[in-house]
N, C-alpha and C positions, 0 to 999 in steps of 0.2 A: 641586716634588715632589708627584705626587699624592697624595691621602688618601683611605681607602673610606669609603664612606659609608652601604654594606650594614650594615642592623642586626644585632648578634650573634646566630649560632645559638641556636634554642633545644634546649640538647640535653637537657632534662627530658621532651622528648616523646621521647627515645629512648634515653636511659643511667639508669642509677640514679644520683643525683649524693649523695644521702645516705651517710655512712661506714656500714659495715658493722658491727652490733654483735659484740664477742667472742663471743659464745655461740652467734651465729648459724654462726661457720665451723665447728663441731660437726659442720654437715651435709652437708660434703663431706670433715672430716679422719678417717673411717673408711677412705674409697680412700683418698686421700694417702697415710696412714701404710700403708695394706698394699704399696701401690707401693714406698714408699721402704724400706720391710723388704727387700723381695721383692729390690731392686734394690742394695741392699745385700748380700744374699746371693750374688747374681751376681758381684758385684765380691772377695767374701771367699772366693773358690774353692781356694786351698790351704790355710789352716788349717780345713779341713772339720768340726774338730771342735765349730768353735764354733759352728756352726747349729743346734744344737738347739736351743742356750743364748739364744743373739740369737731364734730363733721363739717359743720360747714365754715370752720376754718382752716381744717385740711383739706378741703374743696377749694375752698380760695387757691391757698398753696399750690393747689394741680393744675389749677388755672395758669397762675405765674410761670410754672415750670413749663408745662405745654408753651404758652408764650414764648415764653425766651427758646423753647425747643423749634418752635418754627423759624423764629426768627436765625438761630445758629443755623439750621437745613438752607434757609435762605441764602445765607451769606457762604457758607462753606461746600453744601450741593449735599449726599448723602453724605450720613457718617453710621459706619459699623461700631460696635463692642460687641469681642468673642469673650463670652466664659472661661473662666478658669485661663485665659491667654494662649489658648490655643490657637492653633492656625486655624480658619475655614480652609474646606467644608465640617472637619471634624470636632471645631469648638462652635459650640450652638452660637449664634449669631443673635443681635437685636440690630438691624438695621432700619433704619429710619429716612423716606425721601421726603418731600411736600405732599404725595398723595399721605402716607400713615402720618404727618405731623400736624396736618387740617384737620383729617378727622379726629384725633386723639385730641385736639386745641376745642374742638366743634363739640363731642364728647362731654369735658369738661366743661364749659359752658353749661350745657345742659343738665349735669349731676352738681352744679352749683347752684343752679335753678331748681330745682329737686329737693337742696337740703335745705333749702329757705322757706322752698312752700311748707317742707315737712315739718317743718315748725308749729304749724297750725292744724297739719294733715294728722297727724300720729299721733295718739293720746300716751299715755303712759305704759298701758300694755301693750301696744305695739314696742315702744322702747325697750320696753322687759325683755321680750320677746327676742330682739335684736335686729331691728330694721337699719342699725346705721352700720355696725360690723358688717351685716350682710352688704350696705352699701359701697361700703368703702372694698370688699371684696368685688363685689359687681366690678366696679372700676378699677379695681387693678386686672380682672380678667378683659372687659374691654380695651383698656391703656395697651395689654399683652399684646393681645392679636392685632392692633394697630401697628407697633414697633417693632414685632418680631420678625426676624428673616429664613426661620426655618419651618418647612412644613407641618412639621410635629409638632412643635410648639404651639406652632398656631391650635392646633387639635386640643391640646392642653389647655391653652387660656380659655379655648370655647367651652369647655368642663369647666371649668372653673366659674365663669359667668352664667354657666348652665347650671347648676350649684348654688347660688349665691341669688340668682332668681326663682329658684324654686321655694327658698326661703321666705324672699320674698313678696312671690304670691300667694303663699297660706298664710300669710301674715291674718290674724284674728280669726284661724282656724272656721269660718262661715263656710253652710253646706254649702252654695254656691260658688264658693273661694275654693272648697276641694274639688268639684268639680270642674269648676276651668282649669285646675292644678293636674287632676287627670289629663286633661286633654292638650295640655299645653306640655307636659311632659314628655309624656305618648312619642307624641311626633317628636319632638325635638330628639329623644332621645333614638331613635327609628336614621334621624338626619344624622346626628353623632358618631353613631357606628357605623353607618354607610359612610361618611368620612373615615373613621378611621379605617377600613377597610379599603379605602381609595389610598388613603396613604402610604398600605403595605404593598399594595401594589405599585406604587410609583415610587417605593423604596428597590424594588424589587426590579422596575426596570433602568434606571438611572443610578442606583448605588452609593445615592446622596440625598437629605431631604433639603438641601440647604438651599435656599429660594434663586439667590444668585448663581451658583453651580448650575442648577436643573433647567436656570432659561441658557446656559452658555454653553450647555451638552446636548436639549431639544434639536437642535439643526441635525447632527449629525448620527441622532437615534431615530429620525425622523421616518427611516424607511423599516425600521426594524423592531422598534418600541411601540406596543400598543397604544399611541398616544390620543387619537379620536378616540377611543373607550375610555379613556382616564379623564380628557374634558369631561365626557359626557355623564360620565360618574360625580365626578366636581361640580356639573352643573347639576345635578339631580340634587343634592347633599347643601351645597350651599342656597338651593331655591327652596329647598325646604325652608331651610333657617331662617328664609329670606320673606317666606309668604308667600310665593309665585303661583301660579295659577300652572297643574291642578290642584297643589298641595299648602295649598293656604286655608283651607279651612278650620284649623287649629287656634288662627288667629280671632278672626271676629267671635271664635266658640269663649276665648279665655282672658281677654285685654279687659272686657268689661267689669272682671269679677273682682281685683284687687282693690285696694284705695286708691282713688284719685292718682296720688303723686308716683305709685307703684306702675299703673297705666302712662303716667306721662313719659315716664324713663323708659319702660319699654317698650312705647313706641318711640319714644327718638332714639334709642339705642341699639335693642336688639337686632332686630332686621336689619340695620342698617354696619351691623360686622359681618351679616352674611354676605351683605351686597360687597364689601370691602374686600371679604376672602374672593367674591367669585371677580372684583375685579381687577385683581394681583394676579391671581392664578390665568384667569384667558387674556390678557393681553399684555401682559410681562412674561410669562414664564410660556404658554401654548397659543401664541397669537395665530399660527397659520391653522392650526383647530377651530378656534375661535371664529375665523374668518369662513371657515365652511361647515359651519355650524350657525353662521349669521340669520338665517330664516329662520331656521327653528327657534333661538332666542328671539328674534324680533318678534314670532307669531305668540311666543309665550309671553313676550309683554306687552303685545295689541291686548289678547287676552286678559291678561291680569288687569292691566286698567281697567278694561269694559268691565268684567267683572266685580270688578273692587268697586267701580262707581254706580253702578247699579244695582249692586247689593247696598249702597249708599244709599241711594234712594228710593229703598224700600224700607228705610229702619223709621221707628221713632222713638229709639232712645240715642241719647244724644253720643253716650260711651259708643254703642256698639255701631252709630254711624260712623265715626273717627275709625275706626277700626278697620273697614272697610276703605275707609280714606288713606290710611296707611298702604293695604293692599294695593290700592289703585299708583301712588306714587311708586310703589316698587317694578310695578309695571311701567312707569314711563323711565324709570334708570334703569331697565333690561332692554329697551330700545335705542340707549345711550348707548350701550355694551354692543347691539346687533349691531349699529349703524357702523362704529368707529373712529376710528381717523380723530384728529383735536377735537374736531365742535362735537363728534357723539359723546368718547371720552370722558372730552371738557365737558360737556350737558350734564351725562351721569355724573358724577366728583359733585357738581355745583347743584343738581338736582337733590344728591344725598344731604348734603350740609344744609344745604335750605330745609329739608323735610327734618331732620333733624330739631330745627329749633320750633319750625311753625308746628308741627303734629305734637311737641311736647307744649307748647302753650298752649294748642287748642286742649287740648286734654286737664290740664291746669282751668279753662276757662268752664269747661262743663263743668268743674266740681264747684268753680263760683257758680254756677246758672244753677245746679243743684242745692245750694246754701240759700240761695235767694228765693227759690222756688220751689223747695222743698220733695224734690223728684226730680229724675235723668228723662223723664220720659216725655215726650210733645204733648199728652193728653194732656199731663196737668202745669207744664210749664207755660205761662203767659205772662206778659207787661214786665218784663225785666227790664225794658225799657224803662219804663217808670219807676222802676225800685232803685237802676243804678245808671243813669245815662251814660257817665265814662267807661264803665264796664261793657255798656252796648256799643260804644264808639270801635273798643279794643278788639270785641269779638267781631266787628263787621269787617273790619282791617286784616283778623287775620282769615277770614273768611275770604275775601279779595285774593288775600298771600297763594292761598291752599290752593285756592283758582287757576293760577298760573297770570293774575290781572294785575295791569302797573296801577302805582308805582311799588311796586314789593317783590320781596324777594324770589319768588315765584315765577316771578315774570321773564327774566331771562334766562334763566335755563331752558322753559318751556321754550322760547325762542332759540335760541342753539339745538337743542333737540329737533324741532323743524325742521329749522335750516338744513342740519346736516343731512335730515330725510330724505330731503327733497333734490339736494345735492348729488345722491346715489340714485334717483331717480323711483325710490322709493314712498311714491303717494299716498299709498292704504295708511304708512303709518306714520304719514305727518296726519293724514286726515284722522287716524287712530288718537293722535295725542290731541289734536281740537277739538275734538267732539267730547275726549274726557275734559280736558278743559270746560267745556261749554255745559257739561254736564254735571261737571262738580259743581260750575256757579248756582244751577239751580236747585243741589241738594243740597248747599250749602244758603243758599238764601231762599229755600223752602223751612229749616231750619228757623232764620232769623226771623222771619217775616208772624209766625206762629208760638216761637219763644219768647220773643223779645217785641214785636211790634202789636199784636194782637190783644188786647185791653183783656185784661182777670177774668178769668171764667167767672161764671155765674156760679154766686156761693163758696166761691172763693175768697171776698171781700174787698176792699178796696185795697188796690197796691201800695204799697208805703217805700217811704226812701231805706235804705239798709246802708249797713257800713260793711265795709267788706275788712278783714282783718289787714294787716299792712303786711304779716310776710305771705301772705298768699295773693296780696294786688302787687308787688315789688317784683318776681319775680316772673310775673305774667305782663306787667310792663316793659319789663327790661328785655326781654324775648321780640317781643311786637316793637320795639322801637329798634331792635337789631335790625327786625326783617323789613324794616322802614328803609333803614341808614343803610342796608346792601341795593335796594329797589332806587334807593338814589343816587345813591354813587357808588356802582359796582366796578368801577376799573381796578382799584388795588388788590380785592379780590378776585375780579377775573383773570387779571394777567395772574396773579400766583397759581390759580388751577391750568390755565393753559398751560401753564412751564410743568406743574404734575400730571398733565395729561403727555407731555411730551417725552417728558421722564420713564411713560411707564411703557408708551411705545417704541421710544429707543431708549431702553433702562443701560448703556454704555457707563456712566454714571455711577448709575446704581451696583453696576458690576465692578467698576472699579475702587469704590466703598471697602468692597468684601475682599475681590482680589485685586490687589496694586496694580496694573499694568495691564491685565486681561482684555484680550478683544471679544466682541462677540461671536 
């Protein structure tokens, strides 16, 4: 009988053969569990009534996990898991620093805020339908692009969240619901493929999509690799996704047509993985790009603001003015991205997460001002003052928030964005982010002063006090007293985005997550 005599494989050169620490699967049990939520919905198709119940418990749950997920990045710096235990670059990676564990923590929040309102927002055919599977998809495809460290993937969860939101804007099948479903597709779909078309190319020139590899190879393909065309591809693709200005007009065409709570999550969510993609990719992976590329993004988020806030104050309905409000914050974090260095960095990160929660309660807050007042529109909404006075306390505050005006959370990013403006000697666009500033305050208290303070139209009747349901005031409370509790004591949160803003301009860290020992 023969015997080999081949010496054993070494598979250390090509598997992880170390056990995986507990804390480490953190970083991939945010998907997991929204799959198996999601997937569990699917299968619990006739007792319909228990999906709210089962979603915004497994909401909670992502919450807790996101939580403890930051808090682990905190204490231990990144941490990678490759699939299947392969080595990077060629086992897909989910790498996680404090920039992807804020927003994926921030995220949740806000799809926790979402399933509570939905409680009141979704009648029974929406349920039918399947508004909470498609939810719980949504969040596993954003949780994805948040954690993930390879280029493709990232491509993938955005299908996936692009997917799972087209669901849920035809939610209740309304001509006006297909039609912003057209145009919200359209585009998005136009950005998708120009991404994945960027992707092949920067497979193409690098030989790797894995996020860590492609910043620790950039230096040395730097004279050889078409890498200003791949930024500027990256930037075209995720500005779309993003709303940026010229190609934002997808947005204010199709935020308005969903339900309420379908608007609120899309505006705290969508746009803000594009901001996420485009601020991984330029200043972790192509920063010296990014840095002579800096005018052109700056001038595209002077733009976008003005844009977005002046297209603000020409609306009078109240969805399609948020909408526009959205656009104009995406403009003031592409001036975070021009500018640089910690305080831009840090501005944008802290900019995203604050618009995050305040543009999903504003959003939350019109669909009260439309229950009380029985229209989105200025002509016919008046004296909500008087139907609900803590409801006008709420929206005046986060009115304030959206401002950029203390004490809320608003407040100081817009101030970090300045500074750092001003710091590079760049004036147009600090005086770019005051003026929107100064110009949201009065299309947002153009707004209040005509909704809420302006006595019942005539023939209208006299305004009466109203109750507002408790999961649709619970979650628009608990939002606005966030953005309270950051506008007063923002150092725990600031120092954790400074260490993410620092993380992503020397990602050393983050590369040695992926590969042990690796220099830049």
């Amino acid at each position: 009988m023969a015997v080999s005599t081949s010496p054993p494989a070494d598979l250390s050169a090509a598997l992880v053969l170390e056990p995986v620490a507990a804390a480490d699967w953190l970083v991939i049990l945010p998907v997991a569990w929204c799959l198996a939520i999601g997937a569990l919905l699917v299968m619990l198709r006739r007792p319909i009534g228990l999906h709210p119940f089962i979603s915004v418990a497994g909401l909670a749950g992502l919450v807790v996990i996101d939580a403890l997920l930051l808090q682990h990045v905190i204490v231990s710096g990144p941490v990678t898991m490759v699939m299947g235990r392969w080595l990077p670059p060629f086992g897909i990676a989910f790498t996680v620093d404090l920039t992807g564990a804020l927003f994926a923590l921030a995220a949740s929040v806000v799809a926790l805020a979402g399933g509570v309102y939905s409680l009141s927002d979704i009648n029974d055919s929406g349920r039918r339908y399947g508004f909470y599977p498609f939810l719980m998809l949504l969040m596993a495809g954003v949780s994805g692009a948040f954690l993930t460290g390879d280029i493709f993937n990232l491509y993938v969860w955005f299908e996936v969240l692009l997917i799972s939101s087209f669901g849920l804007i035809v939610l209740g099948s309304e001509r006006e619901q297909i039609d912003g479903a057209v145009k919200y597709g359209f585009l998005n779909l136009v950005a998708t493929t120009l991404f994945l078309v960027t992707t092949g190319y920067l497979y193409a020139s690098f030989g790797t999509l894995n996020m860590a590899d492609i910043a620790r190879k950039a230096e040395g393909l730097r004279g050889t690799a078409p890498l200003m065309t791949l930024t500027a591809l990256f930037l075209l693709a995720f500005g779309m996704k993003a709303a940026a200005f010229p190609v934002n007009f997808w947005l204010p065409a199709s935020y308005h047509t969903p339900r309420v709570v379908v608007s609120a999550l899309f505006a705290g969510l969508l746009t803000k993985v594009g901001i996420y993609a485009l601020i991984r990719v330029t200043v972790m992976l192509l920063p010296v790009e990014r840095e002579e590329l800096s005018f052109v993004i700056a001038l595209v988020g002077a733009l976008t603001m003005l844009v977005g806030v002046f297209g603000a104050l020409a609306q009078s309905d109240f969805r399609r003015m948020l909408g526009y409000l959205v656009i104009s914050g995406i403009g003031s974090i592409l001036a975070g991205i021009a500018v640089g260095g910690p305080g831009g960095i840090g501005g944008a990160i802290f900019y995203a997460l604050h618009s995050m929660l305040v543009m999903t309660a504003l959003y939350f807050a019109s669909g009260v001002a439309a229950k009380l007042g029985g229209s989105f529109s200025l002509s016919s909404l008046s004296g909500l003052y008087r139907r609900h006075a803590g409801f006008a306390a709420i929206s005046l505050m986060l009115a304030f928030a959206v401002s950029g005006l203390p004490p809320f959370s608003g407040f100081w990013p817009k101030v970090m964005l300045v500074k750092a403006a001003l710091d590079i000697g760049a004036w147009w666009l600090a005086a770019a982010l005051l003026v929107t500033g100064f110009l949201t305050t009065i299309a947002t208290g153009r707004f209040f002063l005509l909704a809420y303070w302006r006595d019942t139209a005539e023939g209208q009747g006299v305004a009466t006090k109203a109750q507002i349901p408790a999961a649709i005031l619970l979650p628009l409370v608990a939002l606005t007293v966030m953005t309270l509790a950051i506008g007063l004591y923002p150092e725990p949160l600031l120092a954790t985005i400074q260490n993410a803003a620092a993380g992503l301009s020397e990602p050393s860290s983050y590369l040695n997550s992926v590969f042990p020992g690796a220099a830049r």
